[in-house]
C-alpha positions as CSV (number, residue, x, y, z in Angstrom):
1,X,15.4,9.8,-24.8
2,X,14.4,6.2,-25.6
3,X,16.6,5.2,-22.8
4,X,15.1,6.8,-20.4
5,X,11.7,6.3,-21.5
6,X,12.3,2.3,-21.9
7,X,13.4,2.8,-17.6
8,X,10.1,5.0,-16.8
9,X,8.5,2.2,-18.5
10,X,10.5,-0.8,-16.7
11,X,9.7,1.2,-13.3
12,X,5.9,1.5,-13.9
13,X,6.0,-1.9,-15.3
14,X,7.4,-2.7,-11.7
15,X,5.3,-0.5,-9.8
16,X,2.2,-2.4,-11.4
17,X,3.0,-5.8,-10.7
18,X,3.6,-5.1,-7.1
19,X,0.5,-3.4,-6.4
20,X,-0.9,-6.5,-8.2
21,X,0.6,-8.4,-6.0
22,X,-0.2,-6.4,-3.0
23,X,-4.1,-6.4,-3.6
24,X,-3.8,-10.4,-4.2
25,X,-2.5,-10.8,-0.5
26,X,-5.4,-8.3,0.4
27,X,-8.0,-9.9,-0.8
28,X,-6.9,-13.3,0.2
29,X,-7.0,-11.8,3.9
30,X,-11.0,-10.6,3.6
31,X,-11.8,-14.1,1.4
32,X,-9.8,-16.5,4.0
33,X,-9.9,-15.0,7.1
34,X,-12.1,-12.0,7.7
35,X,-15.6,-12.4,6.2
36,X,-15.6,-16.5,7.2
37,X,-15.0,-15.4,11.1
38,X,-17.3,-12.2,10.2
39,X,-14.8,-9.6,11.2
40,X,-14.8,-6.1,9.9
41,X,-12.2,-3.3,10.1
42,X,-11.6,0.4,8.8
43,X,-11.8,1.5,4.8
44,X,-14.6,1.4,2.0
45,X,-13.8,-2.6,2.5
46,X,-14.7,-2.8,5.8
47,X,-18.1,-0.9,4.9
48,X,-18.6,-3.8,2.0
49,X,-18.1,-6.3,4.7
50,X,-20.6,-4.8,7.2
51,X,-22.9,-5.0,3.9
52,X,-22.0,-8.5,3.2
53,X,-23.0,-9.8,6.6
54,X,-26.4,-7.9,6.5
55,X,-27.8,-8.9,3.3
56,X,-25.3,-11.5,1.7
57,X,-24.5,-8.9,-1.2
58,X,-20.9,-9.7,-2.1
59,X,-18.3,-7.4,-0.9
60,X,-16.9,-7.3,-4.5
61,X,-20.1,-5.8,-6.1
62,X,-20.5,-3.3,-3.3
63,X,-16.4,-2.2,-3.2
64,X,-17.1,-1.5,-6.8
65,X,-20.0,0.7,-6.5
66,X,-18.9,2.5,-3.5
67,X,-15.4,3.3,-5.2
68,X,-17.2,4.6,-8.6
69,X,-19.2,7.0,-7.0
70,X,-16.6,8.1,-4.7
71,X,-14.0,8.3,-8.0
72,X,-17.4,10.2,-9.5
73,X,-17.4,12.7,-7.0
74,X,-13.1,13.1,-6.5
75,X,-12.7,13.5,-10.1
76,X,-15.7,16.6,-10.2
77,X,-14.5,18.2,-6.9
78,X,-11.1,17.5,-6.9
79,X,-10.1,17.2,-10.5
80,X,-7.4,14.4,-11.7
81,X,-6.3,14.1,-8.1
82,X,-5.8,10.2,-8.4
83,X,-3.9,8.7,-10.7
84,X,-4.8,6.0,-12.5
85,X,-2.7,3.7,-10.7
86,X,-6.2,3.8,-8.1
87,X,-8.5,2.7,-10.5
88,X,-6.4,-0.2,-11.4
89,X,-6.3,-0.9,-7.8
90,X,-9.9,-0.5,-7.5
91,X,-10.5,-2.7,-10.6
92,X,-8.3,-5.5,-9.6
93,X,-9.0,-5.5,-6.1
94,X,-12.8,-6.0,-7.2
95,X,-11.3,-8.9,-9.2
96,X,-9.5,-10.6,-6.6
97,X,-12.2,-10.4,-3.6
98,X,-14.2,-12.3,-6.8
99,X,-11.9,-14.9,-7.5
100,X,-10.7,-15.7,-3.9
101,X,-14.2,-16.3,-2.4
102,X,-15.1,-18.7,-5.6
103,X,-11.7,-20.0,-5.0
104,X,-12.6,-21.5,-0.9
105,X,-16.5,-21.7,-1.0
106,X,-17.5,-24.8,-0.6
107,X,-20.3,-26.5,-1.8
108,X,-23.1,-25.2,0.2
109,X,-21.4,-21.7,-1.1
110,X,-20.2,-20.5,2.3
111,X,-16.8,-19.9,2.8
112,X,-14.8,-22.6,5.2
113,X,-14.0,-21.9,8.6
114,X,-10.0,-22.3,7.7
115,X,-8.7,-21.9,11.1
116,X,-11.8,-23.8,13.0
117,X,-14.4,-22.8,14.7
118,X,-14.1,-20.2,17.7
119,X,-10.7,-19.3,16.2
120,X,-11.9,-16.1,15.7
121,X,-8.9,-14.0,17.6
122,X,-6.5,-16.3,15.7
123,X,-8.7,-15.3,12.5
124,X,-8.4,-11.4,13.1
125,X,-4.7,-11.6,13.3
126,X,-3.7,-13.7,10.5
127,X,-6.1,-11.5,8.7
128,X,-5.0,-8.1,9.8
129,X,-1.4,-9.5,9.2
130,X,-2.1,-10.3,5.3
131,X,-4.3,-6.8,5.3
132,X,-1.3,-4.8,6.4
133,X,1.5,-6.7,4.3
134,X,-0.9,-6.4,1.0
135,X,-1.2,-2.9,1.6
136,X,2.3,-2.0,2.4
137,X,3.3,-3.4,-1.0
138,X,0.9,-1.0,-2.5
139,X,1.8,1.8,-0.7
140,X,5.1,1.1,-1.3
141,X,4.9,1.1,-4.9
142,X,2.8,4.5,-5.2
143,X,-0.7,2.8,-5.3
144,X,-3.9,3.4,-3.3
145,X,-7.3,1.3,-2.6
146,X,-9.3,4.6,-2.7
147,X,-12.3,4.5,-0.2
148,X,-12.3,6.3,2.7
149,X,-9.0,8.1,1.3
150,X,-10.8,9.8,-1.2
151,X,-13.5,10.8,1.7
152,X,-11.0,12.5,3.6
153,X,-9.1,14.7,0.4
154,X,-12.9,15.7,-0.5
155,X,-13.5,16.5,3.2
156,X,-10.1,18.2,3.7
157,X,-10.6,20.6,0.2
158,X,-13.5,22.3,2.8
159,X,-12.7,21.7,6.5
160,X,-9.1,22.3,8.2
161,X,-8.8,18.4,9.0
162,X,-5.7,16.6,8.3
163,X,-6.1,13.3,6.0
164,X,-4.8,10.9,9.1
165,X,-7.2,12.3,11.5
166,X,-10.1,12.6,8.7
167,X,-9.5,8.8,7.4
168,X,-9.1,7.6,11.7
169,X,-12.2,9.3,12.0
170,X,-14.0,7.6,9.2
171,X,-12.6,4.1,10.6
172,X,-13.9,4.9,14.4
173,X,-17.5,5.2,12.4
174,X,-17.1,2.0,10.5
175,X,-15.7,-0.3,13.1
176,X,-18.4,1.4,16.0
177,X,-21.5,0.2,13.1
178,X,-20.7,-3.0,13.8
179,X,-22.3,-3.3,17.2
180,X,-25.5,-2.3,15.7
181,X,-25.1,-5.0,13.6
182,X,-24.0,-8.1,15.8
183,X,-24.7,-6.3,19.2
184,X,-21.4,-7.6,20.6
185,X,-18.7,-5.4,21.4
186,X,-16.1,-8.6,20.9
187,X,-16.9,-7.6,17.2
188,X,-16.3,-4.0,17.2
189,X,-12.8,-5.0,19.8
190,X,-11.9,-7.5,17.2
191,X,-12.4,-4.7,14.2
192,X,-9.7,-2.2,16.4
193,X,-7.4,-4.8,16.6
194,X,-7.0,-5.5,13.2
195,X,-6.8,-1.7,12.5
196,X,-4.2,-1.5,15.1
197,X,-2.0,-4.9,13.7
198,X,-2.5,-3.1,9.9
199,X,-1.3,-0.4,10.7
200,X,2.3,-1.7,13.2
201,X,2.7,-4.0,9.8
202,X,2.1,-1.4,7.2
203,X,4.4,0.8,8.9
204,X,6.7,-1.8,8.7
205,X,6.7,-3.0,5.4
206,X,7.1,0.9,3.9
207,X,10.0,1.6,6.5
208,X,12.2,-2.1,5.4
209,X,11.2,-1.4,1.8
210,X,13.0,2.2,2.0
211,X,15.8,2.2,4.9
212,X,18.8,3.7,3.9
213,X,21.8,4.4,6.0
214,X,25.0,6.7,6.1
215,X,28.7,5.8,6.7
216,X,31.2,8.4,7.7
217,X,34.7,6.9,7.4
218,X,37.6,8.1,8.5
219,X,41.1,6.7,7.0
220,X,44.4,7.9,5.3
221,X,43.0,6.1,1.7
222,X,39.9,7.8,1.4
223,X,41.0,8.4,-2.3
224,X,41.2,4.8,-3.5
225,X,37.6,3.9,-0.9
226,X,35.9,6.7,-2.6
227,X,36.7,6.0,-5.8
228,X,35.5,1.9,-5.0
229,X,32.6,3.0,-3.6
230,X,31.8,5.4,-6.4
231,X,32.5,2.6,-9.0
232,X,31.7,-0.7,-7.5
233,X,28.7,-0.1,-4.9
234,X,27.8,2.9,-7.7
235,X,26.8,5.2,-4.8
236,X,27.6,8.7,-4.6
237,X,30.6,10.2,-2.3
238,X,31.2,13.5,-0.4
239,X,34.9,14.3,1.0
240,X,34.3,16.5,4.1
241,X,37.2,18.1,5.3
242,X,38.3,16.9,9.1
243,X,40.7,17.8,11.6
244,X,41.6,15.3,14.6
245,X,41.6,17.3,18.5
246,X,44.2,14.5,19.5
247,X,46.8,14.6,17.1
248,X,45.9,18.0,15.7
249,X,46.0,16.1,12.3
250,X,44.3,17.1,8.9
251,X,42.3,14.5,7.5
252,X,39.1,13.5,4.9
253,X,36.3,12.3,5.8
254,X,34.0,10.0,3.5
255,X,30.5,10.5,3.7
256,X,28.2,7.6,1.6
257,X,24.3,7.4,1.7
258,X,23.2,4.0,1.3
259,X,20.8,1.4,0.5
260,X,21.0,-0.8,4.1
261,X,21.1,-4.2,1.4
262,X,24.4,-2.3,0.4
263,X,25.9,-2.1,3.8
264,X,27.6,-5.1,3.7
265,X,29.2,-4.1,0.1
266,X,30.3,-1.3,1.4
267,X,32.1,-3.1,4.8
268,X,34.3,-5.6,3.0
269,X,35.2,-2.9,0.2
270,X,36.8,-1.1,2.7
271,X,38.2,-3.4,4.9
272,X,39.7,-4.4,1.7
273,X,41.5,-1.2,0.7
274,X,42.0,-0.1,4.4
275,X,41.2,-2.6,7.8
276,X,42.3,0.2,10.0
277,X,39.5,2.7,8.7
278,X,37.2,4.0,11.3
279,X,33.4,3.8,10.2
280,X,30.3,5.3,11.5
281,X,27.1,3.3,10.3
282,X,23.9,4.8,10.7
283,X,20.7,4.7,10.3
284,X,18.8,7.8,8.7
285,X,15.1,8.6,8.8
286,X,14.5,9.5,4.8
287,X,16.8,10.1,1.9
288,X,15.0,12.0,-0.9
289,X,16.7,12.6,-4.4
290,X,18.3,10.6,-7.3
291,X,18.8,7.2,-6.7
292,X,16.3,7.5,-3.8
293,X,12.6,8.4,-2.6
294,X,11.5,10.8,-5.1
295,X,11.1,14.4,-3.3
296,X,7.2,14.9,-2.5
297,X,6.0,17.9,-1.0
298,X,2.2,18.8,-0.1
């Protein structure tokens, strides 16, 4: 029992510091890149930058307020729906935008141009990039930022929306303001391309972080590759029962889901036991169980 309660704790401990870490590349992307060039995007943050540029309040101050009332109104409508991995989010997050912008004002208290001026393209892509990788992290590690996520599970409890749709809705609206703001379209063009480069490198960090792959071998020492594979890569084996249509012989198949950073494990071990084995690497879409994603469904 205090086993597994010391690894529930090492895993949140985990969990915590990369969301930590996450929200640090985050809000280095707004402070370095995006409010300098004046570039907005999707998200409650992208609303706080929109109110930055228009009357100089800080995006911190306004990401705070914006995320309490929102947490106000999840927590009364739709109970303890967020757990309290998205207030630490929000709370750190709030910290971080803080501390980065005190970090690269300058004297006059603007923040510096770190690209140069009329970089702004450059700006939006370095930025989105940082956006998307911090993010990834957190969503990786079971975190959210709140905002416009919490609009859309209050506006999907009533209305037959889906959460995608409901949150791309909300960042159409957002990124659209802009031109009101500036009156130039560059800015609102600028704000969909960083949505569209967040959301390529999100996608990419959450599919590296959990790509797993499946070997089906094939050879006459599947006993003694099984029981290495069981025992040094400590992955879990299935014997499936095979029959070749050439030689009309009987024979077992291995079957291993794995970790892709354990492919290479996995190779030598059985070119080891057996270099005439036939393998079958590839690569699956989800695994979901022990040792794995955690089984979610909505």
């Amino acid at each position: 029992m205090e086993i597994s309660l010391i690894k529930k704790l090492g895993r949140e401990s985990k969990d915590y510091l990369a969301i930590t870490f996450g929200l640090m590349c985050y809000a280095f992307g707004w402070a370095a890149f995006m409010l300098p060039y004046q570039i907005t995007t999707g998200g409650a943050t992208g609303i706080c930058a929109i109110i930055y540029y228009v009357t100089g309040i800080e995006i911190q101050v306004s990401y705070f307020i914006i995320n309490a009332i929102l947490m106000g109104f999840a927590l009364k409508i739709l109970g303890p729906k967020f757990s309290i991995k998205t207030i630490f989010a929000i709370l750190v997050l709030t910290f971080f935008l803080w501390f980065f912008q005190r970090l690269l004002e300058g004297d006059d208290g603007k923040l510096p141009l770190l690209l140069g001026p009329g970089q702004d393209f450059m700006a939006c892509v370095v930025g989105a990039g940082l956006l998307g990788f911090g993010i990834g992290i957190v969503f990786c590690n079971n975190g959210s930022t709140g905002g416009t996520d919490i609009i859309a599970w209050i506006i999907n409890k009533y209305k037959d929306v889906t959460l995608g749709r409901m949150i791309m809705y909300c960042d159409i609206v957002i990124i659209s303001s802009c031109y009101f703001i500036f009156h130039d379209w560059r800015r609102v063009l600028f704000g969909f391309c960083v949505l569209f480069i967040m959301s390529i490198v999100i996608d990419y960090v959450v599919n590296s972080a959990r790509q797993s792959v499946q070997f089906l071998i094939f050879s006459r020492k599947h006993d003694e590759i099984a029981e290495g594979i069981s025992t040094q890569i400590n992955r879990g084996v299935t014997l499936l029962d095979g029959k070749g249509w050439y030689s009309k012989q009987d024979i077992k198949v291995v079957v291993v889901l794995a970790k892709k950073s354990q492919s290479l494990d996995i190779f030598r071990l059985v070119k080891d036991i057996d270099p005439n084995a036939f393998i079958s690497q590839s690569n699956v879409v989800g695994v979901y169980g022990e040792g794995f994603d955690p089984l979610k469904v909505k």
